[in-house]
CHARMM internal coordinates of N, CA and C (Angstrom, degrees):
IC EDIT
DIST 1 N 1 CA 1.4511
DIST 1 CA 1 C 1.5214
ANGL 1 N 1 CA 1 C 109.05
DIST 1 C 2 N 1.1145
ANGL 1 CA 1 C 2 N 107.15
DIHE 1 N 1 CA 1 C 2 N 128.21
DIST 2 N 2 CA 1.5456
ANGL 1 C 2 N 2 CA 108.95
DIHE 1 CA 1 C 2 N 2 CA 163.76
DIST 2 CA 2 C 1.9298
ANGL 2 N 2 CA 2 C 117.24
DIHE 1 C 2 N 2 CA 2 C -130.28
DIST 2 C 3 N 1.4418
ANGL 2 CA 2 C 3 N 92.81
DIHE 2 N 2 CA 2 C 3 N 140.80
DIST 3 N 3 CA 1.3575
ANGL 2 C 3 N 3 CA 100.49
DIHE 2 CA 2 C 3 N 3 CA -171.26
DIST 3 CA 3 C 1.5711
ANGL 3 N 3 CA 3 C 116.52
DIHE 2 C 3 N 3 CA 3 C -132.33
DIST 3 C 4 N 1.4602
ANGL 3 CA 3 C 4 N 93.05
DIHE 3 N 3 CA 3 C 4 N 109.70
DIST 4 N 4 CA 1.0935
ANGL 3 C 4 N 4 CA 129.69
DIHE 3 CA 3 C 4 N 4 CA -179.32
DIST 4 CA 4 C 1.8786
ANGL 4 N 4 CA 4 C 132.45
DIHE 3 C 4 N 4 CA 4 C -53.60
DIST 4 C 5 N 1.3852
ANGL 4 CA 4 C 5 N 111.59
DIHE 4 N 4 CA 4 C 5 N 111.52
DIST 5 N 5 CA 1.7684
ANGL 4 C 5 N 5 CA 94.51
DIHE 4 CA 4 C 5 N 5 CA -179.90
DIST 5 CA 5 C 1.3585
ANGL 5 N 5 CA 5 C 105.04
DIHE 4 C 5 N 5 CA 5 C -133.09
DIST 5 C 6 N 1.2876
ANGL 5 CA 5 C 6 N 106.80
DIHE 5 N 5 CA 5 C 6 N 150.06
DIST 6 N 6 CA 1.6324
ANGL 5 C 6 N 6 CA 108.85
DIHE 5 CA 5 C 6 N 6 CA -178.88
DIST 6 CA 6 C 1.6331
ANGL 6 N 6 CA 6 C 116.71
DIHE 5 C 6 N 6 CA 6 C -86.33
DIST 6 C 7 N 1.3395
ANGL 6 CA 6 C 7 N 109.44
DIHE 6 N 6 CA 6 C 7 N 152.38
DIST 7 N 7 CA 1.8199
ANGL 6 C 7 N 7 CA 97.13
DIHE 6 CA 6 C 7 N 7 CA -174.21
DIST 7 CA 7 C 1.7455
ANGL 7 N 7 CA 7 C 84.76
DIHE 6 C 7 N 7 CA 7 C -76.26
DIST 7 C 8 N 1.1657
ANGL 7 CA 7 C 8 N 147.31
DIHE 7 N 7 CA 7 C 8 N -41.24
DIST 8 N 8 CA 1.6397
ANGL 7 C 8 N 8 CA 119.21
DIHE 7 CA 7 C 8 N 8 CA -164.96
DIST 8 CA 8 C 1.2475
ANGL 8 N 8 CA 8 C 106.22
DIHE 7 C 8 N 8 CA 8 C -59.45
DIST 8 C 9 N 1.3085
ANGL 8 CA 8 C 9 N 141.68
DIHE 8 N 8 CA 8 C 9 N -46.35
DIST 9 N 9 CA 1.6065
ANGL 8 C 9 N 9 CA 134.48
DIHE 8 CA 8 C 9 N 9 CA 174.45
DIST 9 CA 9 C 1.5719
ANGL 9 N 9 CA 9 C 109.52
DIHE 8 C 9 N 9 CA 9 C -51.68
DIST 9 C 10 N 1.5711
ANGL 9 CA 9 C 10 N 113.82
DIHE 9 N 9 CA 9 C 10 N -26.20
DIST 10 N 10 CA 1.1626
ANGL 9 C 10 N 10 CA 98.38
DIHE 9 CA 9 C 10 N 10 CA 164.82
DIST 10 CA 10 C 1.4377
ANGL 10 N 10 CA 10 C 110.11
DIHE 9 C 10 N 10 CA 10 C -73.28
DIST 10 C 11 N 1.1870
ANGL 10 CA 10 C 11 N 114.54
DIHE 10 N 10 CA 10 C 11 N -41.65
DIST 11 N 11 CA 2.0238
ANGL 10 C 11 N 11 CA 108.12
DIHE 10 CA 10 C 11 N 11 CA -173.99
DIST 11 CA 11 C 1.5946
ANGL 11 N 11 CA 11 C 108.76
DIHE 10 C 11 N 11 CA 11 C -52.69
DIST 11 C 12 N 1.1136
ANGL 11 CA 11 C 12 N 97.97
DIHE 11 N 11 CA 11 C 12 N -59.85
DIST 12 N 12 CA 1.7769
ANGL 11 C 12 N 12 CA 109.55
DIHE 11 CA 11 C 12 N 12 CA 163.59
DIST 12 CA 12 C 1.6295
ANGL 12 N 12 CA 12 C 120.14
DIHE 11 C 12 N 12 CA 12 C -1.13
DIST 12 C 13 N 1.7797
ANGL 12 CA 12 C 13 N 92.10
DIHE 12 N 12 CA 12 C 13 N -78.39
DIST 13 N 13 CA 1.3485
ANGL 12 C 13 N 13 CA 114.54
DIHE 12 CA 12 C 13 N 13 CA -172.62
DIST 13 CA 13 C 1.3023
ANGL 13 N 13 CA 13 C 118.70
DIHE 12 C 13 N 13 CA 13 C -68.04
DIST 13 C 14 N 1.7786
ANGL 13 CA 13 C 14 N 109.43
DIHE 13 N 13 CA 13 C 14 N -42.88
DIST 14 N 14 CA 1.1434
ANGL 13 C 14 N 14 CA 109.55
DIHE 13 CA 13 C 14 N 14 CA 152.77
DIST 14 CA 14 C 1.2218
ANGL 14 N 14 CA 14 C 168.90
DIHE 13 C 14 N 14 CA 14 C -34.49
DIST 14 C 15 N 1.6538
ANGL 14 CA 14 C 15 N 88.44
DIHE 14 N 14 CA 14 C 15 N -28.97
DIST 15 N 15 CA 1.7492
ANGL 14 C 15 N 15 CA 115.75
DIHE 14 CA 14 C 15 N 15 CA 172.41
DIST 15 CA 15 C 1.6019
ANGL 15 N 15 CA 15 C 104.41
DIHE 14 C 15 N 15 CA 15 C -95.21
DIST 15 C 16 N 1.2009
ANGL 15 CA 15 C 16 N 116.04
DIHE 15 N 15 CA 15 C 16 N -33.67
DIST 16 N 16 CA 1.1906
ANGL 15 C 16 N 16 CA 125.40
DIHE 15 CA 15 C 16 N 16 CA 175.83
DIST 16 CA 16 C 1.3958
ANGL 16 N 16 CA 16 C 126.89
DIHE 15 C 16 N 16 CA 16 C -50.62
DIST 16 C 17 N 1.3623
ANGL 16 CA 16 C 17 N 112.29
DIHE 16 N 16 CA 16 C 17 N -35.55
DIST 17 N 17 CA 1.8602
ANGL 16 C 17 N 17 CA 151.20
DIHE 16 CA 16 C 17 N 17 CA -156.42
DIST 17 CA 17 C 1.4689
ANGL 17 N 17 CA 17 C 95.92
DIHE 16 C 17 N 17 CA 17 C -99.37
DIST 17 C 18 N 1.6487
ANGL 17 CA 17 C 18 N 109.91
DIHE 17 N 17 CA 17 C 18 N -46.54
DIST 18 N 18 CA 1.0827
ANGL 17 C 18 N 18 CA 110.22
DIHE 17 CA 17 C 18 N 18 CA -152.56
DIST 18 CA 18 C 1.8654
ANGL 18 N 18 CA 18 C 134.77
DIHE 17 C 18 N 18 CA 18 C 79.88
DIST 18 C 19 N 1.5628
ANGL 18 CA 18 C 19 N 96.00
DIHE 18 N 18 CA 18 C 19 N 3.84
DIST 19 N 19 CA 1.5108
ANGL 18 C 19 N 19 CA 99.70
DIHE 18 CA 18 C 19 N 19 CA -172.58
DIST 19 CA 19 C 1.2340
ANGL 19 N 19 CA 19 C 113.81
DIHE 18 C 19 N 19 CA 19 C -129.06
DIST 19 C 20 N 1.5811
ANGL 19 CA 19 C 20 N 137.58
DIHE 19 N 19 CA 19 C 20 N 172.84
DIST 20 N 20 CA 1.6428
ANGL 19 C 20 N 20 CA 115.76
DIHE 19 CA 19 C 20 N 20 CA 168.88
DIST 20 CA 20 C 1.5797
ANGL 20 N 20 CA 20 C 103.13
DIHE 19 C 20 N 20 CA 20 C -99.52
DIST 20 C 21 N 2.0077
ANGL 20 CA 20 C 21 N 102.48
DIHE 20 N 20 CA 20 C 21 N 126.84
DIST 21 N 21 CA 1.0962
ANGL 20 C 21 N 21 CA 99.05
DIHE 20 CA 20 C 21 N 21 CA 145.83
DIST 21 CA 21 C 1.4751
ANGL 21 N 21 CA 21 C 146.84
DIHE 20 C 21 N 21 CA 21 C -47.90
DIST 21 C 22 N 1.4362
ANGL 21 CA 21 C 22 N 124.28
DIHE 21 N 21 CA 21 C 22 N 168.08
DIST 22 N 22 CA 1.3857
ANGL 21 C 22 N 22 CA 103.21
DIHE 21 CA 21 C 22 N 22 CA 169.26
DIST 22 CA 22 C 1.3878
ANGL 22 N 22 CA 22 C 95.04
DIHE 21 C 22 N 22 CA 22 C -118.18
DIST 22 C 23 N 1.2884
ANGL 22 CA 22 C 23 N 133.59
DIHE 22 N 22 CA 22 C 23 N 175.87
DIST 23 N 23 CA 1.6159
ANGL 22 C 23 N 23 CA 146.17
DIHE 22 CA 22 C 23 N 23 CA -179.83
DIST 23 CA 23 C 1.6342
ANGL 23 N 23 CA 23 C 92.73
DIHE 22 C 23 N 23 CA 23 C -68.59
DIST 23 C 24 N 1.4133
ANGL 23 CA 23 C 24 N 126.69
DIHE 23 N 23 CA 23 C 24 N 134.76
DIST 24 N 24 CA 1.4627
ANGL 23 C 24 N 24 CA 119.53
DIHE 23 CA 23 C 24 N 24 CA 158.24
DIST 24 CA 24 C 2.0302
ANGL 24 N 24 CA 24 C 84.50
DIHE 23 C 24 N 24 CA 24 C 101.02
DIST 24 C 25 N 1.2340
ANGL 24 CA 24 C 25 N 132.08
DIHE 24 N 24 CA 24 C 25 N 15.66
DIST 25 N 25 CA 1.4876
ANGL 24 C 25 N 25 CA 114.99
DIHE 24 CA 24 C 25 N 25 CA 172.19
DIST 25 CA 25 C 1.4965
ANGL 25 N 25 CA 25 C 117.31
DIHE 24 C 25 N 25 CA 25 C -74.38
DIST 25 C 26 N 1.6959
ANGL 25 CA 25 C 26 N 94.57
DIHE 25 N 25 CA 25 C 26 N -33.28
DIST 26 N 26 CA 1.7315
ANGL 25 C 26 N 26 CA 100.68
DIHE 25 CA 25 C 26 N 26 CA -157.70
DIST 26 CA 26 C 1.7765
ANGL 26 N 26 CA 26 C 100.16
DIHE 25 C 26 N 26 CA 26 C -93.60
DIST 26 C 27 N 1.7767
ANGL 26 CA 26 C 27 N 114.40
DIHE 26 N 26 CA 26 C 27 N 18.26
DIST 27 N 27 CA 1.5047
ANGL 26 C 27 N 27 CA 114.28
DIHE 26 CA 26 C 27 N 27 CA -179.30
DIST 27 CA 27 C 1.7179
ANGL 27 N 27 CA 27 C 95.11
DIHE 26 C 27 N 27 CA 27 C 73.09
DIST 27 C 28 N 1.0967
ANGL 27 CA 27 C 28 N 136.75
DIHE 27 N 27 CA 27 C 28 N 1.11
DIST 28 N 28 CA 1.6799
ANGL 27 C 28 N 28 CA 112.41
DIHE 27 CA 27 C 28 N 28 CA 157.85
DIST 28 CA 28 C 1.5620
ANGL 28 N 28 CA 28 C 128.42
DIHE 27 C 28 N 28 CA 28 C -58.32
DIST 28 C 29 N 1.3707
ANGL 28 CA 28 C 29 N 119.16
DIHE 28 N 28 CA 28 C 29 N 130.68
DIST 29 N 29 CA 0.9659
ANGL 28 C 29 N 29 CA 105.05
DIHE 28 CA 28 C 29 N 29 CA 177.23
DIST 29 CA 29 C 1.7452
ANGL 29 N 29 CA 29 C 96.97
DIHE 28 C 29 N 29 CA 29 C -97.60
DIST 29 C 30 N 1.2046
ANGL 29 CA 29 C 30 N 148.45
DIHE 29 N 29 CA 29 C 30 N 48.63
DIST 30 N 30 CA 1.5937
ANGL 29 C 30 N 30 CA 145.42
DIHE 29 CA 29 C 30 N 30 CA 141.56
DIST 30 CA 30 C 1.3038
ANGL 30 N 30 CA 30 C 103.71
DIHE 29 C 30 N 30 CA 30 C -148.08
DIST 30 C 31 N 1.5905
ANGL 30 CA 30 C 31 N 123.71
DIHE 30 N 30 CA 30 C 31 N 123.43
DIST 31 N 31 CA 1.2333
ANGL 30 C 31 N 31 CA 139.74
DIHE 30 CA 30 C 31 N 31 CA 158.07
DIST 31 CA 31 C 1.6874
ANGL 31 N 31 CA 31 C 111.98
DIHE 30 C 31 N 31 CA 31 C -77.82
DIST 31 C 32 N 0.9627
ANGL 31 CA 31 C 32 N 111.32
DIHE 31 N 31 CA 31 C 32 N 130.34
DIST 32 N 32 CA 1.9069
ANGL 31 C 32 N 32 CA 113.18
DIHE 31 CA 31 C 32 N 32 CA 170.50
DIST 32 CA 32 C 1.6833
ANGL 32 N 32 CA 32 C 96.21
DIHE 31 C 32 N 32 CA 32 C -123.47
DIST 32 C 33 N 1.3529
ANGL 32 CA 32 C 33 N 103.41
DIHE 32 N 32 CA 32 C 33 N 142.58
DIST 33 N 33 CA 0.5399
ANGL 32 C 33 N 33 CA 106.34
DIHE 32 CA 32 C 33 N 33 CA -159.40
DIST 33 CA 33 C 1.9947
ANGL 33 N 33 CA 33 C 121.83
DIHE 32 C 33 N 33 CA 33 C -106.06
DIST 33 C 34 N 1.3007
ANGL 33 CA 33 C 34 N 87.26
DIHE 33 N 33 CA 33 C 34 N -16.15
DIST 34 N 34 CA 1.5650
ANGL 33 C 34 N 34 CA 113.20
DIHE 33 CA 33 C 34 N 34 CA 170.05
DIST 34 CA 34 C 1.7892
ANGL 34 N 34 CA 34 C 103.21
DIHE 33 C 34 N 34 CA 34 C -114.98
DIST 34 C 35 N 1.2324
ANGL 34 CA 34 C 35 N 119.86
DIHE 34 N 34 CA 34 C 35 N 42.24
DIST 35 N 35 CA 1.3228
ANGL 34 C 35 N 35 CA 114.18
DIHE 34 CA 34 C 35 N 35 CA -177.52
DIST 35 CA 35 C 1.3879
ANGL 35 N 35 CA 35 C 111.10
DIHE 34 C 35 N 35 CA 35 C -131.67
DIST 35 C 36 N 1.6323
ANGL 35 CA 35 C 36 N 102.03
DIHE 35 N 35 CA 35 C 36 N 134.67
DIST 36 N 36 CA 1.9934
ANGL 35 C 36 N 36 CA 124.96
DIHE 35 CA 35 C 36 N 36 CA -148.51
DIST 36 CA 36 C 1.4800
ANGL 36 N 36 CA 36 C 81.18
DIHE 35 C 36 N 36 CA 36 C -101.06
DIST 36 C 37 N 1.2462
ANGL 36 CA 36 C 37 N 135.44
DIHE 36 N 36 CA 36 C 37 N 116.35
DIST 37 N 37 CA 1.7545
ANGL 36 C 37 N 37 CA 140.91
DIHE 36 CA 36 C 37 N 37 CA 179.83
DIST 37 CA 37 C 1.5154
ANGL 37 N 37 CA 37 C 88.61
DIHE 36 C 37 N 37 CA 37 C -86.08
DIST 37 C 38 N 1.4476
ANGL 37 CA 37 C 38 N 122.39
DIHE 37 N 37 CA 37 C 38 N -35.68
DIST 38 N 38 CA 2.0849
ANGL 37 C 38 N 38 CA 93.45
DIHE 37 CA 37 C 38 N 38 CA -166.69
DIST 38 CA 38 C 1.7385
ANGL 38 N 38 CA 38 C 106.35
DIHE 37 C 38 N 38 CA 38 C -93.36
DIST 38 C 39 N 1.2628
ANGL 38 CA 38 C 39 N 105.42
DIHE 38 N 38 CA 38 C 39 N 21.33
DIST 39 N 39 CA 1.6968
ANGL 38 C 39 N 39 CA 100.75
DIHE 38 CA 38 C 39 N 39 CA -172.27
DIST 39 CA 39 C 1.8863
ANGL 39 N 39 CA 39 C 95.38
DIHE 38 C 39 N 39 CA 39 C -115.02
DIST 39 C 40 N 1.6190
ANGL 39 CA 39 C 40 N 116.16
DIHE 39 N 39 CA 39 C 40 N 1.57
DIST 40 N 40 CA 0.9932
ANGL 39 C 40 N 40 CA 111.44
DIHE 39 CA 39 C 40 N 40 CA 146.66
DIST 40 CA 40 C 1.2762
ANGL 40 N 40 CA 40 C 149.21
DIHE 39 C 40 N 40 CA 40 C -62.16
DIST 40 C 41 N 1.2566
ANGL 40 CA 40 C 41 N 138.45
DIHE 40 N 40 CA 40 C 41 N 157.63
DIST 41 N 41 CA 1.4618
ANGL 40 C 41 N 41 CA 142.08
DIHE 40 CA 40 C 41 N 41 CA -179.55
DIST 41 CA 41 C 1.5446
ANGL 41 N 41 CA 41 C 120.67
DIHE 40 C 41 N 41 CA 41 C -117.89
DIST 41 C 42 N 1.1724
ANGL 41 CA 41 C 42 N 137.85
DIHE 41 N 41 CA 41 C 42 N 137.44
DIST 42 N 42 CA 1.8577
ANGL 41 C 42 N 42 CA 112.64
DIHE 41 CA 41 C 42 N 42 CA 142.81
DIST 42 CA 42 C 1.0126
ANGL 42 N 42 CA 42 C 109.01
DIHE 41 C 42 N 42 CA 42 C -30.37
DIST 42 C 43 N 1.5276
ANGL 42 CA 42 C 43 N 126.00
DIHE 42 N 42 CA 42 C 43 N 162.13
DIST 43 N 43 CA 1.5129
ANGL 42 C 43 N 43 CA 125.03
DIHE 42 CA 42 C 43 N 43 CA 165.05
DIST 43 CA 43 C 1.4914
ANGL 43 N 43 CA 43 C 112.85
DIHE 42 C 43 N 43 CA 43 C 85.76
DIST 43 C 44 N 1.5875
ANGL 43 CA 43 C 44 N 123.80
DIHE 43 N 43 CA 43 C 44 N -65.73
DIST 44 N 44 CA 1.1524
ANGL 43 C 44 N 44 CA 123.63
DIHE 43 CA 43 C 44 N 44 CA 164.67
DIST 44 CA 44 C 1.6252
ANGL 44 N 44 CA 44 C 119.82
DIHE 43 C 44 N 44 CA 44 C -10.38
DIST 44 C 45 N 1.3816
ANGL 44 CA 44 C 45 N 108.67
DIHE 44 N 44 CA 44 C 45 N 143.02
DIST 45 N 45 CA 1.6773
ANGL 44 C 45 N 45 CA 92.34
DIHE 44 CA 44 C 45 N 45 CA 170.54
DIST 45 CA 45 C 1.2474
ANGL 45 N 45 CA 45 C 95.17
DIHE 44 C 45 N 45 CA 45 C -146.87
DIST 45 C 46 N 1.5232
ANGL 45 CA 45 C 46 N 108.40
DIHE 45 N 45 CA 45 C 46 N 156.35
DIST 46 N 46 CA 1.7528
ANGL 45 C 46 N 46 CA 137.62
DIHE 45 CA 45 C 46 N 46 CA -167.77
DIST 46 CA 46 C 1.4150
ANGL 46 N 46 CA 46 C 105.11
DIHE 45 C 46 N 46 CA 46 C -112.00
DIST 46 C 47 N 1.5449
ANGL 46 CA 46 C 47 N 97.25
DIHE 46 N 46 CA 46 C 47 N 117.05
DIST 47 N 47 CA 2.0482
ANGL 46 C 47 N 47 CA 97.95
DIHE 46 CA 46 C 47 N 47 CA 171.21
DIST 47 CA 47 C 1.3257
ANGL 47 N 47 CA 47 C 98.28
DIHE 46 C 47 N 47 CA 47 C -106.31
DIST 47 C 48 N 1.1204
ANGL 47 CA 47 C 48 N 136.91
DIHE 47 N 47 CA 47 C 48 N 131.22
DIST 48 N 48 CA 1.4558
ANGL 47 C 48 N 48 CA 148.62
DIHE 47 CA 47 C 48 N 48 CA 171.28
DIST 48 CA 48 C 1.5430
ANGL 48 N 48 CA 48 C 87.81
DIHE 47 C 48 N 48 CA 48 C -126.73
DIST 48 C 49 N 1.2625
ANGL 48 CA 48 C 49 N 85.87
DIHE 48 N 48 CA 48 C 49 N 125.10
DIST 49 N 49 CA 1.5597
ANGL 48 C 49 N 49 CA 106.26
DIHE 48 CA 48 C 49 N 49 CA 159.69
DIST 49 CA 49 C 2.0771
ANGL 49 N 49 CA 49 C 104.60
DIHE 48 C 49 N 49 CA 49 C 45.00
DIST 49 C 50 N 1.1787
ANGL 49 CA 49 C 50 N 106.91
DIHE 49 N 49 CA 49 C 50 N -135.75
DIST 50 N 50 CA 1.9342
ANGL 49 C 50 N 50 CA 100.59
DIHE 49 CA 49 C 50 N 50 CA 165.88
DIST 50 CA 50 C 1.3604
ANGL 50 N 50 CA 50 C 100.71
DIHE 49 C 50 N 50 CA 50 C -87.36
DIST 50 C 51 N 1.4663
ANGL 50 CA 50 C 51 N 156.46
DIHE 50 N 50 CA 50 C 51 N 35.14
DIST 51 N 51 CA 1.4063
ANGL 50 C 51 N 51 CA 146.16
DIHE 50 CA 50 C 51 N 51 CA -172.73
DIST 51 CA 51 C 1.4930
ANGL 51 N 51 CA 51 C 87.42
DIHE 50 C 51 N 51 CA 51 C -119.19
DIST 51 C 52 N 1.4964
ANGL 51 CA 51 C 52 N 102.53
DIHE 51 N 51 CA 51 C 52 N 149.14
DIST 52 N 52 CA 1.4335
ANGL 51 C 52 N 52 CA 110.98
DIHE 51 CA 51 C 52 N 52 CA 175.10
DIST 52 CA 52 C 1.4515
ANGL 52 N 52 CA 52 C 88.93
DIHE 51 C 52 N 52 CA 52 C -132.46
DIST 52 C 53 N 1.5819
ANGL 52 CA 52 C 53 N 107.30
DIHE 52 N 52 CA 52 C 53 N 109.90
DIST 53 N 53 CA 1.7553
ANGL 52 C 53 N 53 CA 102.13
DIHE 52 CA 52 C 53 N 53 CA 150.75
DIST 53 CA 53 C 1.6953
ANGL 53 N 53 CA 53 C 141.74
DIHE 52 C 53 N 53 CA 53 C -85.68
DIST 53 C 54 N 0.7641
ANGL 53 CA 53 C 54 N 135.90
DIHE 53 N 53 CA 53 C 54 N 143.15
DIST 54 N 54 CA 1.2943
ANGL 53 C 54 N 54 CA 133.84
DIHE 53 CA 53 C 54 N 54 CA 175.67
DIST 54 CA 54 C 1.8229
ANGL 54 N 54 CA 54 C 124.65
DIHE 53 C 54 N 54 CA 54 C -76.45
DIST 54 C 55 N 1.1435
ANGL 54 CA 54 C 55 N 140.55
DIHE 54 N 54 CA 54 C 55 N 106.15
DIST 55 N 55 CA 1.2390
ANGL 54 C 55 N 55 CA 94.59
DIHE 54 CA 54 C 55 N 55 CA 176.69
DIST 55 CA 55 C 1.8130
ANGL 55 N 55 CA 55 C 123.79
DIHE 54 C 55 N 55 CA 55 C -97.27
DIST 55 C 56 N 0.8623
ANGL 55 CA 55 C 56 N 107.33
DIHE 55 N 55 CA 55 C 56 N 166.09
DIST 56 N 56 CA 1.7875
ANGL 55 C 56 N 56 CA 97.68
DIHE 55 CA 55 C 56 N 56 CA -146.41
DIST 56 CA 56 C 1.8067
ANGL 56 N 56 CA 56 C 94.42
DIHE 55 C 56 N 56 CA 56 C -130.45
DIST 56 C 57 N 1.6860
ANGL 56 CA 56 C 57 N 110.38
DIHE 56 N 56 CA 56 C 57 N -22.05
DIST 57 N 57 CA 1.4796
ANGL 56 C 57 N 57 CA 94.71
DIHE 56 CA 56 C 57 N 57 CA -162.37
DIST 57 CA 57 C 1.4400
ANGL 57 N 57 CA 57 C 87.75
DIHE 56 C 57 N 57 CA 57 C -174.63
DIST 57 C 58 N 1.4343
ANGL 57 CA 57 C 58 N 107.10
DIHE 57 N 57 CA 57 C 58 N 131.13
DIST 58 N 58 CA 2.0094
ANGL 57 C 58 N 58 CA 107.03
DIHE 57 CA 57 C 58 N 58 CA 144.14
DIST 58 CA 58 C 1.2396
ANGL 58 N 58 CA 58 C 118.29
DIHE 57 C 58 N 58 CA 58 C -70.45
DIST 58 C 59 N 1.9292
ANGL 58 CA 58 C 59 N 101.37
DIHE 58 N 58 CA 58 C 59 N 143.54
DIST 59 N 59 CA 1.4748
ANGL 58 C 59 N 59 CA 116.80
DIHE 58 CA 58 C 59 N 59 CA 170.72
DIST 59 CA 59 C 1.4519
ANGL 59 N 59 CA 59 C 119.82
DIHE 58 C 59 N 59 CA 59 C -32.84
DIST 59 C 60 N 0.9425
ANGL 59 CA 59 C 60 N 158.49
DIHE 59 N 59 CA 59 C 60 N -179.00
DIST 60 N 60 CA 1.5750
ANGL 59 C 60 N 60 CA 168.89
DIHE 59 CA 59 C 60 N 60 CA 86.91
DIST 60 CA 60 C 1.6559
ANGL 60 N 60 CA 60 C 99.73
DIHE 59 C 60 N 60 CA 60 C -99.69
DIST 60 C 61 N 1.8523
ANGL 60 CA 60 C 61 N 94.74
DIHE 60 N 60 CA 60 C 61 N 96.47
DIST 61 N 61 CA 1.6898
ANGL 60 C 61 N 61 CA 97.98
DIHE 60 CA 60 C 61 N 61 CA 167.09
DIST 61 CA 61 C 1.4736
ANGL 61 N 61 CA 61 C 109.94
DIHE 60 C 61 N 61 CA 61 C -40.10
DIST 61 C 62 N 1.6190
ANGL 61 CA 61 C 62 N 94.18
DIHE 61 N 61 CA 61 C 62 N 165.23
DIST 62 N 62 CA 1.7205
ANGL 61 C 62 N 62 CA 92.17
DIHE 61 CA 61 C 62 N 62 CA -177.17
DIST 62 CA 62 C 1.4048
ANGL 62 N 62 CA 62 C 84.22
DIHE 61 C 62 N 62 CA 62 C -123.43
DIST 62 C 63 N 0.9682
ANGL 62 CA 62 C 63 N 126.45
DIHE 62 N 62 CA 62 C 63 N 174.39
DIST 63 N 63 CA 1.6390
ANGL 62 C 63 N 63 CA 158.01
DIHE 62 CA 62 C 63 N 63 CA -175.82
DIST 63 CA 63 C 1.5526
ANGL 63 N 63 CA 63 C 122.50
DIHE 62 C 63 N 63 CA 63 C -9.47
DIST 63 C 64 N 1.5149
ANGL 63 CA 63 C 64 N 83.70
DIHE 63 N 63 CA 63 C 64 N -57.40
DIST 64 N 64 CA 1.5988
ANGL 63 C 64 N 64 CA 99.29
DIHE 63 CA 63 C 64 N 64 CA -157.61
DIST 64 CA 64 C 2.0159
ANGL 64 N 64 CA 64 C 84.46
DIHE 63 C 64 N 64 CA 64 C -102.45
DIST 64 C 65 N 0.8368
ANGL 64 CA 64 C 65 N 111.18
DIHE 64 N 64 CA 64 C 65 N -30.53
DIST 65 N 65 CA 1.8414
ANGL 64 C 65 N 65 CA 102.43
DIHE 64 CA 64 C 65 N 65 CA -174.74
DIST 65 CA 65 C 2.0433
ANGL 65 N 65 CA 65 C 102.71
DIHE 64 C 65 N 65 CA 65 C -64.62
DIST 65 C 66 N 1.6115
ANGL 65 CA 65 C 66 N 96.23
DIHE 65 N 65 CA 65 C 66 N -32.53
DIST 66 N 66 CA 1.4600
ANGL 65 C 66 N 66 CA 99.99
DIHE 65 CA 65 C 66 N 66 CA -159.43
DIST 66 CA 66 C 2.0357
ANGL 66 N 66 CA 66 C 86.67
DIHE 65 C 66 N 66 CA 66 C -82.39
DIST 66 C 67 N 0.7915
ANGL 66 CA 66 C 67 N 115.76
DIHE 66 N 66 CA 66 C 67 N -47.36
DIST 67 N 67 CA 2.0947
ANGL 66 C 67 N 67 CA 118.38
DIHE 66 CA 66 C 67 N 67 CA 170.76
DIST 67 CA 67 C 1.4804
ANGL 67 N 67 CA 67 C 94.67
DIHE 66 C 67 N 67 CA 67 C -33.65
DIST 67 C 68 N 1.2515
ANGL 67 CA 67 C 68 N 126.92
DIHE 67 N 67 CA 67 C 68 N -67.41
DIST 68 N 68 CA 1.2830
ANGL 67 C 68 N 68 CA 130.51
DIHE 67 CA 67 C 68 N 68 CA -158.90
DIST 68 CA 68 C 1.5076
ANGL 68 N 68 CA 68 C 104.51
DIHE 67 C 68 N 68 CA 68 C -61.12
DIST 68 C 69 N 1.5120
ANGL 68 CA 68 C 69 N 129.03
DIHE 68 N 68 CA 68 C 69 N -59.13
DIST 69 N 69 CA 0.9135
ANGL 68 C 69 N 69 CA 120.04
DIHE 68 CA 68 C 69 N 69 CA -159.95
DIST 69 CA 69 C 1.7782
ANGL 69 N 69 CA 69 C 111.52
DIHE 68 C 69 N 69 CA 69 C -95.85
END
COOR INIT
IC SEED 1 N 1 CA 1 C
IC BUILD
């Protein structure tokens, strides 16, 4: 599984927070960096480089990501 976040949701959150995120806050392991997270779909799919992702599902933080933030 890989889970995907865009750096503008980081700007987003950031302004929101008031603080700078760092890449890797929200537990993603791939940052994109020109990538719009609400203009996604299920189904949609991501070519990075030769990788084709699927997307299959939104996050639901788990436990310890949702404590932190």
């Amino acid at each position: 599984a890989v889970y995907v976040y865009g750096w503008p949701d980081y700007q987003h959150w950031s302004a929101l927070l008031g603080q700078d995120l760092a890449p890797g806050t929200f537990g993603e392991n791939l940052t994109v960096s020109d990538l719009e997270s609400a203009s996604l779909q299920i189904g949609d799919r991501l070519r990075i480089g030769e990788v084709l992702l699927d997307v299959t599902a939104p996050r639901i933080p788990c436990n310890t990501l949702a404590r932190r933030m």
